[in-house]
matplotlib code that plots the C-alpha trace (Angstrom):
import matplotlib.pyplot as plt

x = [20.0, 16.9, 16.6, 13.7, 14.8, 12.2, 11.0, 13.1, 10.3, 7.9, 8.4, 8.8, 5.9, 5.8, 2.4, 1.8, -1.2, -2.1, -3.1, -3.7, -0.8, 1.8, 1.6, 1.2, 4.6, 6.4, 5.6, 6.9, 10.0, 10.0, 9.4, 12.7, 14.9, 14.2, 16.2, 19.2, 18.7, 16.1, 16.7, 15.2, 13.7, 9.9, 8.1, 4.2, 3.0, -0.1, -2.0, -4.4, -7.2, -11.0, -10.4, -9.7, -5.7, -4.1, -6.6, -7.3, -9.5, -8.8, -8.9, -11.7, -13.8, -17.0, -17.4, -18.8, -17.1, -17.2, -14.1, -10.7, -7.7, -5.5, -2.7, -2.2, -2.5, 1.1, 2.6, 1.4, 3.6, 4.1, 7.1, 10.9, 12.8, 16.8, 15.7, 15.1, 18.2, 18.2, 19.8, 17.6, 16.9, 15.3, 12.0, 10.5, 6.5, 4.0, 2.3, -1.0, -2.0, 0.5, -1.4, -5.0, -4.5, -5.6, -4.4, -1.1, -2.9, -6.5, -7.2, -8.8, -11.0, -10.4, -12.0, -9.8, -6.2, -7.7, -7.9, -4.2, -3.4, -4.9, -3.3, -0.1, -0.9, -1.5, 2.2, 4.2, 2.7, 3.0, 6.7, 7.5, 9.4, 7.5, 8.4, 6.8, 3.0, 0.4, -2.7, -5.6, -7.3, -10.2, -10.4, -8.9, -5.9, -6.5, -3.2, 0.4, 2.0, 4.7, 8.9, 11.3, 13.2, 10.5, 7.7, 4.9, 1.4, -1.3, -4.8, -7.4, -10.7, -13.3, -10.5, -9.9, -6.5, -4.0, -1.4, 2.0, 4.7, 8.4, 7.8, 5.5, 5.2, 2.2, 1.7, -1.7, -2.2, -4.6, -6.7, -9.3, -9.3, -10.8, -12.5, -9.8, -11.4, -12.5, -14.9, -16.0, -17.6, -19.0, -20.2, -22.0, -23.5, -24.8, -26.4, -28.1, -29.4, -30.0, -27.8, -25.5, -21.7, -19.4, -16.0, -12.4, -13.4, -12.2, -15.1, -16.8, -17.1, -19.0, -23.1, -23.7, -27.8, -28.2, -27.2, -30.4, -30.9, -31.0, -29.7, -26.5, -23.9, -20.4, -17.6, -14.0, -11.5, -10.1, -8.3, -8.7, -11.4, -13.2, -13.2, -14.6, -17.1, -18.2, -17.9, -20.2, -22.9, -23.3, -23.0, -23.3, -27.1, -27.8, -26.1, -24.2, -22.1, -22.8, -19.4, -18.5, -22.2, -23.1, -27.2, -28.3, -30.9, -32.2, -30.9, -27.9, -27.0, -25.3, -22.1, -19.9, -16.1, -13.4, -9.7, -6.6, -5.4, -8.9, -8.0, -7.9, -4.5, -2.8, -4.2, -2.3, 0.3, -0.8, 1.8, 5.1, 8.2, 10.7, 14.3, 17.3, 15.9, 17.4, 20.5, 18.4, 19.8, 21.8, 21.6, 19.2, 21.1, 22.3, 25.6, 22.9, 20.6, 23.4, 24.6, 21.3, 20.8, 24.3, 23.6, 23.7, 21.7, 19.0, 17.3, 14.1, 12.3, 12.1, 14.9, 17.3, 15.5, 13.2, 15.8, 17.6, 14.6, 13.5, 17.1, 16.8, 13.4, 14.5, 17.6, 15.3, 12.8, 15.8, 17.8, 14.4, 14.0, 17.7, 18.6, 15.0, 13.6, 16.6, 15.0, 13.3, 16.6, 19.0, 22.5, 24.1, 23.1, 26.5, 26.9, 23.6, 24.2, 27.7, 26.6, 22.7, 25.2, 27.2, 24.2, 24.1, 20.7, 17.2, 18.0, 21.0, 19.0, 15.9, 18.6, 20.1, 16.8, 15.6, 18.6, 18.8, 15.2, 13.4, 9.6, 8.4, 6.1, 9.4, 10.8, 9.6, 7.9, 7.1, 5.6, 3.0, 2.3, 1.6, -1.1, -2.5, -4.7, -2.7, -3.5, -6.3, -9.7, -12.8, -15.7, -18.4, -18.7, -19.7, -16.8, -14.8, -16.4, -15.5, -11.9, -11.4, -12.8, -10.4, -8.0, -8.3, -9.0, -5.5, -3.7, -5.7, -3.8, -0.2, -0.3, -1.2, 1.1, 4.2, 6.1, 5.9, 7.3, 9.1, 6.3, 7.2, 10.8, 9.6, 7.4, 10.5, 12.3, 9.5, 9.7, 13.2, 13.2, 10.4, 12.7, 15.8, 13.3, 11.8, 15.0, 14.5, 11.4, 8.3, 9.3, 5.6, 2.4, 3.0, 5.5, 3.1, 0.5, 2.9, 4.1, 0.2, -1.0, 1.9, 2.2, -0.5, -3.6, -6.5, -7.0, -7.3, -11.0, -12.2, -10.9, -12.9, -16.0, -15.3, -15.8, -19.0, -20.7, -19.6, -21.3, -24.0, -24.4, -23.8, -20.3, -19.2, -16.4, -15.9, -12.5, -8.7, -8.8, -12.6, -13.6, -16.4, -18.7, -21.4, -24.0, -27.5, -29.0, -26.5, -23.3, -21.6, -18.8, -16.7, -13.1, -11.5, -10.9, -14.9, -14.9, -18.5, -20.0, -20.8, -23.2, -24.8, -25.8, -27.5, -24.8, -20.7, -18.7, -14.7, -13.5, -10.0, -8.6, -8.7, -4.8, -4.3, -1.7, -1.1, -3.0, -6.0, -6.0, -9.5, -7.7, -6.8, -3.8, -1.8, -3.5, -1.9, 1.5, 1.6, 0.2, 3.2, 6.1, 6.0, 7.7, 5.9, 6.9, 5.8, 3.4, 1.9, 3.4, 4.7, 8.7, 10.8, 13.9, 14.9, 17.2, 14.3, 11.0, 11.9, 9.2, 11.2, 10.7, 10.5, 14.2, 15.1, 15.7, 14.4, 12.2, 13.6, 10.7, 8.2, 8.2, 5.8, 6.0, 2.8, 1.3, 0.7, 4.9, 7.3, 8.7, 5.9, 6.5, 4.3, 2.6, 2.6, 2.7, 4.6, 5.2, 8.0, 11.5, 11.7, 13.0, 10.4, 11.2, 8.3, 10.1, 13.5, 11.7, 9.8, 13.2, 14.7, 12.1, 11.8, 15.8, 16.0, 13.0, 14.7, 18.3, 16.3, 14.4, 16.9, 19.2, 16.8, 16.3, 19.9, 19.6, 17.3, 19.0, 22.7]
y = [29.2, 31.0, 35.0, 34.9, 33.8, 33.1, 35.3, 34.5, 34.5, 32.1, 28.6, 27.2, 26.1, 22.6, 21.9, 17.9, 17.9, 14.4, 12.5, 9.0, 6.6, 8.3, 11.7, 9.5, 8.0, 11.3, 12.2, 9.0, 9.7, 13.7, 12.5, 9.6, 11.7, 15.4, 14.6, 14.2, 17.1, 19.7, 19.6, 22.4, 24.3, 25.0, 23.8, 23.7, 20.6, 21.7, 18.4, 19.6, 16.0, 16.6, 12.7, 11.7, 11.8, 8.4, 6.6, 9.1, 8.3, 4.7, 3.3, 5.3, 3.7, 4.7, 1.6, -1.8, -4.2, -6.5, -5.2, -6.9, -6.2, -8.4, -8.9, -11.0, -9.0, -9.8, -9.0, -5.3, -2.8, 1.0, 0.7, 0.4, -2.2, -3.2, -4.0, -0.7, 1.1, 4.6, 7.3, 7.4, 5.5, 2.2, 2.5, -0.6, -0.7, -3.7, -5.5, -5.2, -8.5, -7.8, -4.5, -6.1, -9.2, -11.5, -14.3, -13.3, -15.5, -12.9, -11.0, -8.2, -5.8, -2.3, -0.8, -2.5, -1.4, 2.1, 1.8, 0.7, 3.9, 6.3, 4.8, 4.9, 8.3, 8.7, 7.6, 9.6, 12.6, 11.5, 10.9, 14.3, 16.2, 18.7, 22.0, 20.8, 20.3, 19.1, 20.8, 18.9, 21.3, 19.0, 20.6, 19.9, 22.1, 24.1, 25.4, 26.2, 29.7, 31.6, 32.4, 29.7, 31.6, 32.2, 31.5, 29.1, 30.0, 26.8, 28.1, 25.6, 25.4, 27.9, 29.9, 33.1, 33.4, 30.6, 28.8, 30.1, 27.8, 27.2, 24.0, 21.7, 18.2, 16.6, 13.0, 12.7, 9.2, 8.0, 10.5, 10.9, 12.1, 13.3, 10.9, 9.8, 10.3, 6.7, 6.9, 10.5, 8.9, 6.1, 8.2, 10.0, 7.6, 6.3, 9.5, 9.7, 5.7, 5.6, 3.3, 2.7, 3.6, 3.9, 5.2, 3.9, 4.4, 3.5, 0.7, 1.6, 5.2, 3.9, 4.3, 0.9, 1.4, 2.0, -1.9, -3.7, -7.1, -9.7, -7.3, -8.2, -6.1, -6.1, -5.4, -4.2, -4.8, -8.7, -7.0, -5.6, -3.3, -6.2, -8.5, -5.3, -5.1, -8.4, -8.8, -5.0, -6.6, -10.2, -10.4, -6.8, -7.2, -9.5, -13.2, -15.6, -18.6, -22.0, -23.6, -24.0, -22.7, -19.3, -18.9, -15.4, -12.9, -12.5, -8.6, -9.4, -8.7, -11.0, -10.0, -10.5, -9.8, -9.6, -7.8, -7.5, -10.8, -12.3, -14.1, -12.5, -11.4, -14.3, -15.6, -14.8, -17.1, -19.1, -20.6, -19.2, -19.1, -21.8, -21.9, -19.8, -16.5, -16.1, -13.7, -10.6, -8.1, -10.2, -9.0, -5.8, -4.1, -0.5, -0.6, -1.8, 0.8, 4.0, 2.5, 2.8, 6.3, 7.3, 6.3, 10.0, 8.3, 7.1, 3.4, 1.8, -0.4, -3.3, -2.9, -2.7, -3.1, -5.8, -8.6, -7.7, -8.2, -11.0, -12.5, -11.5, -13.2, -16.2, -16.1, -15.9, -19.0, -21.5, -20.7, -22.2, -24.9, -26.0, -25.3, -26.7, -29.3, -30.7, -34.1, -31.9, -31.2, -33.0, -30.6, -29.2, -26.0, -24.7, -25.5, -24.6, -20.6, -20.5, -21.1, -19.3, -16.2, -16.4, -16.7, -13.4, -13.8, -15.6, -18.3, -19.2, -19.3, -21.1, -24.0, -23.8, -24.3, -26.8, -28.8, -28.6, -28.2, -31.9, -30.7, -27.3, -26.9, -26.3, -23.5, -19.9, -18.7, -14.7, -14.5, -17.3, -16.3, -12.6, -13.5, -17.0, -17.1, -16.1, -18.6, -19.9, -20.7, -22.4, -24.0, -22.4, -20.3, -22.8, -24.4, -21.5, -21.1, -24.4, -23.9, -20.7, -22.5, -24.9, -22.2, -20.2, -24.0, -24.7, -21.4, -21.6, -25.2, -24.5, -21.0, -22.8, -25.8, -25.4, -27.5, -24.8, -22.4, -21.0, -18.9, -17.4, -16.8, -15.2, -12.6, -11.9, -11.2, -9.1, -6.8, -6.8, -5.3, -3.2, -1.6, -0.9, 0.1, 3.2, 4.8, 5.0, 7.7, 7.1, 3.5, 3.0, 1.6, -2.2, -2.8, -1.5, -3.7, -6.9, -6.7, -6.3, -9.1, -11.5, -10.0, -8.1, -10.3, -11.4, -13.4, -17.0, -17.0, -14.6, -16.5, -19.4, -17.2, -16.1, -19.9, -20.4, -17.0, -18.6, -22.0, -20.0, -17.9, -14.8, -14.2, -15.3, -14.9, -13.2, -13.8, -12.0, -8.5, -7.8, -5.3, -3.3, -1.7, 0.7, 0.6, -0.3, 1.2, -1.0, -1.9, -5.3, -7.0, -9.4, -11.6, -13.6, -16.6, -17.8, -17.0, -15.6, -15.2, -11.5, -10.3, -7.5, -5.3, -1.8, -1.3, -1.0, -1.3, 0.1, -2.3, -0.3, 2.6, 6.0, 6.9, 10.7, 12.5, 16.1, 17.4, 14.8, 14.9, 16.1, 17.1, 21.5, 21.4, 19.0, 20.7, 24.3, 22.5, 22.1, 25.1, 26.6, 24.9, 21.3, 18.8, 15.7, 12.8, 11.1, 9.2, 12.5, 11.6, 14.7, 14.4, 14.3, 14.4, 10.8, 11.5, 13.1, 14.1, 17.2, 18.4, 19.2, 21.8, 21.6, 22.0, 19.6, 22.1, 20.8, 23.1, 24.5, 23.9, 21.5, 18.2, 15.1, 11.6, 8.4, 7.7, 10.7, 10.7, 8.9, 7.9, 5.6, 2.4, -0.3, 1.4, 3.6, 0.6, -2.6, -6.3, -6.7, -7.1, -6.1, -3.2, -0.6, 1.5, 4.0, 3.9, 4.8, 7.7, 9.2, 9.3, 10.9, 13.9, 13.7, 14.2, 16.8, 19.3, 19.2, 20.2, 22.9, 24.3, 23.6, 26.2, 28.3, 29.0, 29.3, 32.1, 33.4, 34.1, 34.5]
z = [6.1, 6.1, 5.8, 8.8, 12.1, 15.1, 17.7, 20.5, 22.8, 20.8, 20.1, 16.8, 14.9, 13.0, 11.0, 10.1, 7.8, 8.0, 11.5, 10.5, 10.6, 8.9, 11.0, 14.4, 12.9, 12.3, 15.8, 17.8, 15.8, 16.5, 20.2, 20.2, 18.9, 20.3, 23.4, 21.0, 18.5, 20.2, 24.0, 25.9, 23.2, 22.3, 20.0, 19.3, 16.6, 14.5, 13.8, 10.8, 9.7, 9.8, 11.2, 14.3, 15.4, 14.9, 13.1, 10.1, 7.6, 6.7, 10.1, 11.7, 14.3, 12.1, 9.5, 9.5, 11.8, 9.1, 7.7, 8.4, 8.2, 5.2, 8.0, 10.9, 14.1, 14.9, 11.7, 12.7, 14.5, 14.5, 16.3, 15.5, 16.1, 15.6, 11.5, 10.8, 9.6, 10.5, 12.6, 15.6, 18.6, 18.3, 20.7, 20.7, 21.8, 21.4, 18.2, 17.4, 19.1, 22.3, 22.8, 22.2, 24.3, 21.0, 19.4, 16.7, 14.2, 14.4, 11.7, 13.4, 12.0, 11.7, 14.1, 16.5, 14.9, 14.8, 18.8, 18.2, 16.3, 18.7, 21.5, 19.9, 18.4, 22.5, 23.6, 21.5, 22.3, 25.4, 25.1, 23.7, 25.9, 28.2, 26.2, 23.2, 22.6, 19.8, 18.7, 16.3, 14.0, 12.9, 9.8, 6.1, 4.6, 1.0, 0.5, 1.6, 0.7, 1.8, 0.5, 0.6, 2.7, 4.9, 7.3, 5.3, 5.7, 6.0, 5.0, 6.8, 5.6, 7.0, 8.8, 7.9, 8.8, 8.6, 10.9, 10.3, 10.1, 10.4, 8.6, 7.1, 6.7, 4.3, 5.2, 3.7, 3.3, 0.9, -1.5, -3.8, -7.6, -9.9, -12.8, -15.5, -19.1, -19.0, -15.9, -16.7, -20.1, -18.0, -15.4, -18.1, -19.9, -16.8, -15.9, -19.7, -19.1, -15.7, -14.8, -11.8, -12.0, -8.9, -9.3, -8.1, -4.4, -0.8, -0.7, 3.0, 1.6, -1.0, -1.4, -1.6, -1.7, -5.4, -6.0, -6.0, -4.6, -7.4, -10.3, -12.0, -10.7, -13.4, -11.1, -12.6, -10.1, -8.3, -5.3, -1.6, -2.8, -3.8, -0.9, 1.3, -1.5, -1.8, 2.2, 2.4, 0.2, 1.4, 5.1, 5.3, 4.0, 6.6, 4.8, 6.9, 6.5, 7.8, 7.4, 3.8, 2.8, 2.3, 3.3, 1.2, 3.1, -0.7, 0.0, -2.6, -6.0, -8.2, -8.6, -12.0, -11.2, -13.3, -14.0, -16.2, -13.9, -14.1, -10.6, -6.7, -5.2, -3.6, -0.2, 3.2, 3.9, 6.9, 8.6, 10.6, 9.4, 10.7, 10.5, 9.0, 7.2, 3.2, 3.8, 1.7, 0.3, -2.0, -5.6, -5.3, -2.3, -1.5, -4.0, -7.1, -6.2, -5.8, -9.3, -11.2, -9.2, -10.8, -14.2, -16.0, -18.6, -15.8, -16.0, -17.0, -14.9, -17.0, -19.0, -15.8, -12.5, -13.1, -13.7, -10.5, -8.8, -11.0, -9.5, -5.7, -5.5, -7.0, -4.6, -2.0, -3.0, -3.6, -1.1, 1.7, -1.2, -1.0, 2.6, 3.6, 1.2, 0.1, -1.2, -3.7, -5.4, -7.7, -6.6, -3.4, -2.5, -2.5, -5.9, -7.4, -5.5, -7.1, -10.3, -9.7, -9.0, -12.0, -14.4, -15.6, -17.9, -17.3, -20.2, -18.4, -14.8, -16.4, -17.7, -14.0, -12.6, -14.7, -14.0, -10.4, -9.2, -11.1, -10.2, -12.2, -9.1, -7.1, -9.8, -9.5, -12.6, -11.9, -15.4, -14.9, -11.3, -12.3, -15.4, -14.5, -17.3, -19.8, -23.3, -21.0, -22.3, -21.3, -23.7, -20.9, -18.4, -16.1, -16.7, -15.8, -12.4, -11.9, -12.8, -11.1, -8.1, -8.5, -8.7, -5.7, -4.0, -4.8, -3.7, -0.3, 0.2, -1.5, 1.0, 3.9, 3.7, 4.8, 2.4, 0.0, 2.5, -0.4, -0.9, 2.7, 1.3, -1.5, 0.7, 2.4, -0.6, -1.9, 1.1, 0.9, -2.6, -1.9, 0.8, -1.8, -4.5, -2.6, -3.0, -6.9, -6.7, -9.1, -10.5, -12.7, -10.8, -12.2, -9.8, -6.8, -8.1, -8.9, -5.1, -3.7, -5.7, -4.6, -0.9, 0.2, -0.4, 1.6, 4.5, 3.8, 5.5, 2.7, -0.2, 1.3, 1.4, -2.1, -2.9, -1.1, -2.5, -6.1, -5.3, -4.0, -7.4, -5.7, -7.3, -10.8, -12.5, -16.1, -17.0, -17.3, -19.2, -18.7, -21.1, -20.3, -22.8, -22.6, -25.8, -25.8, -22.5, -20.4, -19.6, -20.8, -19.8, -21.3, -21.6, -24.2, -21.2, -22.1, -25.7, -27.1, -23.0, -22.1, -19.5, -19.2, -16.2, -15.0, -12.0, -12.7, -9.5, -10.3, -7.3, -6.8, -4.9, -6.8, -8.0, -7.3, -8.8, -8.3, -11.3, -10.2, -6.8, -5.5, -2.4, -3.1, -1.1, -3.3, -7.0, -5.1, -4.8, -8.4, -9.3, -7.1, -9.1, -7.2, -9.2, -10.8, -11.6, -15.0, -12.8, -11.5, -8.0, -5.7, -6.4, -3.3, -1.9, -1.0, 1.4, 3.9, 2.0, 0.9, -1.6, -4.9, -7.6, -11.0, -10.6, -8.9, -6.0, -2.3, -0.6, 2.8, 4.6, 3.4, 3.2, 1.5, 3.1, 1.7, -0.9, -2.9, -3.4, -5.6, -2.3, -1.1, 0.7, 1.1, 4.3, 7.2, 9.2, 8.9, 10.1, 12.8, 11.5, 8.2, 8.1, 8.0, 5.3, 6.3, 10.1, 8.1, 6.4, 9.4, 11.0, 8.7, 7.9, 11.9, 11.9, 9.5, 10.6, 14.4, 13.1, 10.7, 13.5, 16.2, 13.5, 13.3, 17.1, 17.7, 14.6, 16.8, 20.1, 18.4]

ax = plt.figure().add_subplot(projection="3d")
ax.plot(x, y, z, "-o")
ax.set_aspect("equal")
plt.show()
């Protein structure tokens, strides 16, 4: 227990830097469970984001309509439900498409779930109980000082004095960073040529302007930041679509896209699930995770994680082929899952599989679906826009036709693990970007305007492992998929989300953690205490009285939001920091008066 005990007269102070999603999160959690663990006692919430409560940053209500959301408004809630295994109270509240009165199957943009946010930013506080209130400071936090066994100072930009606090929570949400040494030298050499370079970016911050219309733009980067790019500079410059055919204003440039994939994330799946949900966790649950925590030695990902996961997924995708295409199989289910359990390595599954499952198209090959184009080559690069066509023509019709529903199980299985594997801290980035790619991709729609902008000329596609060069005056891009094609271009777009780590991170307050003994993982990420979000030391040692919850920790979860019955592991983590900073301050007010 702490040296410092409160004033008995003043109410405890709690300071949440960090209003978007996450923070609005922490409070409906602080609000369902103070009636249980802070009854009757003070407390004043200090709400410090130069952006608006609830919304934050990301879903602000100033950017181009244009911009969707990559989920169904249905499969987005911010409340709990009976999935989400934790201590407090389930309080159940509406969907994004209950709340807006729209069709489950919308895609709406983001202007309209960041109306959702602030009204349920709006609801929690109203739910709090009447002795304790929330203040916004619209203003950004530097630093956070003060004794572990004391009162922590927050120093707010252009405040002289700070806000003293009892506790603090950081749920900060996306950041920015500082260039690695790859983008610096770009950056440079684009300065000395005057030429065009945009960093890793959250795309409708971006200055778009400096891309001409007509000029060969080489973007790096086949994700989410794409498809807001590619939707910013098309119809955002005044182009439509006229059913399959995209019409140009002329105000475009020609854009050149490629990755380390050399394809887009997977569309949306666009069809419901039907029938009897696989019965997930079955081989990456609780008692696998506590023994890779336990091992003294410790694990590595791909050495010791990956094939359980490999395993649970594959679970999950033959269990809806068996139980639900049955014809497409040569054994009884109950045989092939007796056996599928027993396999202990992925020879011995792959000779299962082969066995029982007659069509590849019905086996799950994680390897080829991660790197498509792996071995692949094309004799032109017309021919590759033809074949990539083809490509994302074909994964619009297998993920919208439910005899592959498969796919579905496979998403369930993918949140599933993604759920288990946030207990295991900083786990490496590929993961993250394996489960995006599979799970979190875009909208059908866009994938079909992707197509008509490549039949148009607008896009094109360079290949898998685009290298980028800069020599000559320009920038050139490259890929071995079209041997001997290059193009070259006076504008580089890095399509992708900066990746902050606490020596990187532009933003001061998390740079002033480390520089105050924070621990980091190998990643860079903020180390915490999985248990409740404790901010650890370089020790290993929790701190008393802060606490890290989002993206900038190595206990992130796929986000502050989630769809409806599946467990919520952000939900499970709010409750438990909630949890936690109401017994600590609750402790620290009886100190008080004892």
């Amino acid at each position: 227990m702490s040296s410092e005990t409160l004033d008995p007269e003043a109410p405890a102070t709690l300071v949440i830097v960090g209003a978007g999603p996450r923070g609005t999160g922490l409070i409906e959690r602080i609000a369902a469970n103070a009636p249980e663990l802070y009854a009757g006692s003070g407390l004043d919430i200090h709400l410090v984001d130069p952006h608006p409560p609830g919304a934050g940053r990301i879903w602000r209500a100033a950017q181009s309509p244009l911009l969707w959301m990559n989920s169904h408004a249905e499969d987005v809630t911010m409340f709990t439900d009976e999935s989400v295994e934790m201590a407090g109270p389930v309080r159940p509240g509406p969907t994004l498409h209950e709340w807006a009165g729209i069709d489950g199957r919308t895609f709406a943009d983001r202007q309209l779930q960041g109306s959702y946010l602030r009204w349920v930013h709006e609801q929690a506080v109203a739910a709090l109980p009447p002795e304790i209130t929330v203040h916004h400071h619209p203003g950004r936090a530097l630093r956070v000082s003060g004794p572990r066994s004391g009162r922590q100072q927050v120093w707010l930009e252009g405040r002289d004095h700070p806000l003293t606090a009892d506790l603090v929570v950081l749920a900060l949400g996306h950041l920015d960073a500082e260039l690695d040494q790859e983008q610096r030298e770009l950056a440079a050499y684009a300065a000395e040529h005057a030429l065009v370079h945009l960093p890793p970016d959250f795309t409708a911050d971006s200055d778009l302007s400096a891309l001409p219309a007509g000029e060969p733009v080489l973007v790096r980067g086949f994700g989410l930041a794409f498809v807001d790019l590619m939707v910013l500079l098309t119809e955002g410059r005044g182009g439509r679509y006229e059913g399959d055919t995209y019409v140009p204003s002329g105000r475009e440039p020609v854009l050149y896209v490629g990755s380390r994939r050399g394809v887009p994330y997977h569309s949306k799946i666009g069809y419901d699930w039907t029938g009897e949900r696989p019965p997930l966790p079955r081989f990456l649950g609780p008692a696998e995770i506590d023994g890779l925590l336990a091992r003294p030695e410790g694990f590595d990902f791909r050495r010791d994680v990956w094939p359980l996961v490999e395993k649970e997924l594959g679970f999950a995708h033959y269990h809806r082929l068996f139980t639900v295409h049955a014809e497409r199989t040569a054994i009884a289910w109950t045989d092939f899952e007796e056996k599928y359990e027993a396999a202990s390595e992925g020879a011995e599954r792959e000779a299962l599989v082969a066995s029982a499952v007659p069509d590849p198209r019905d086996r799950l090959d994680l390897a080829a679906l991660d790197r498509p184009l792996d071995g692949v080559t094309y004799g032109s690069f017309a021919e590759f826009q033809e074949g990539l066509r083809g490509y994302v023509e074909d994964d619009l019709s297998r993920r919208h036709d439910a005899a592959h529903s498969t796919d579905l199980a496979v998403f369930l299985g993918l949140l599933s693990v993604y759920g288990q594997l946030v207990r295991l801290g900083d786990i490496g980035s590929w993961w993250h970007g394996f489960f995006s790619y599979l799970a979190s991709g875009p909208p059908g729609p866009r994938l079909r305007q992707l197509l008509a902008l490549s039949r148009a000329g607008v896009l094109q596609f360079v290949g898998a492992d685009m290298a980028v060069h800069a020599r000559d005056g320009v920038f050139r891009a490259s890929s071995a998929t079209v041997p001997g094609f290059s193009v070259e271009a006076r504008a580089l777009v890095e399509a992708r989300l900066p990746e902050p780590t606490l020596r990187r991170a532009l933003d001061p307050l998390l740079r002033e953690l480390h520089a105050d003994g924070a621990g980091e993982t190998p990643d860079g990420l903020l180390r915490v205490d999985r248990a409740d979000g404790r901010v650890l030391d370089r020790a290993g040692r929790p701190h008393p009285r802060r606490f890290a919850l989002g993206p900038p920790t190595d206990g992130r979860t796929p986000g502050a939001f989630t769809r409806p019955r599946t467990g919520g592991p952000a939900f499970r983590q709010n409750d438990a920091t909630a949890r936690s900073a109401l017994v600590f301050l609750r402790d620290l007010g009886a100190d008080a008066v004892g």
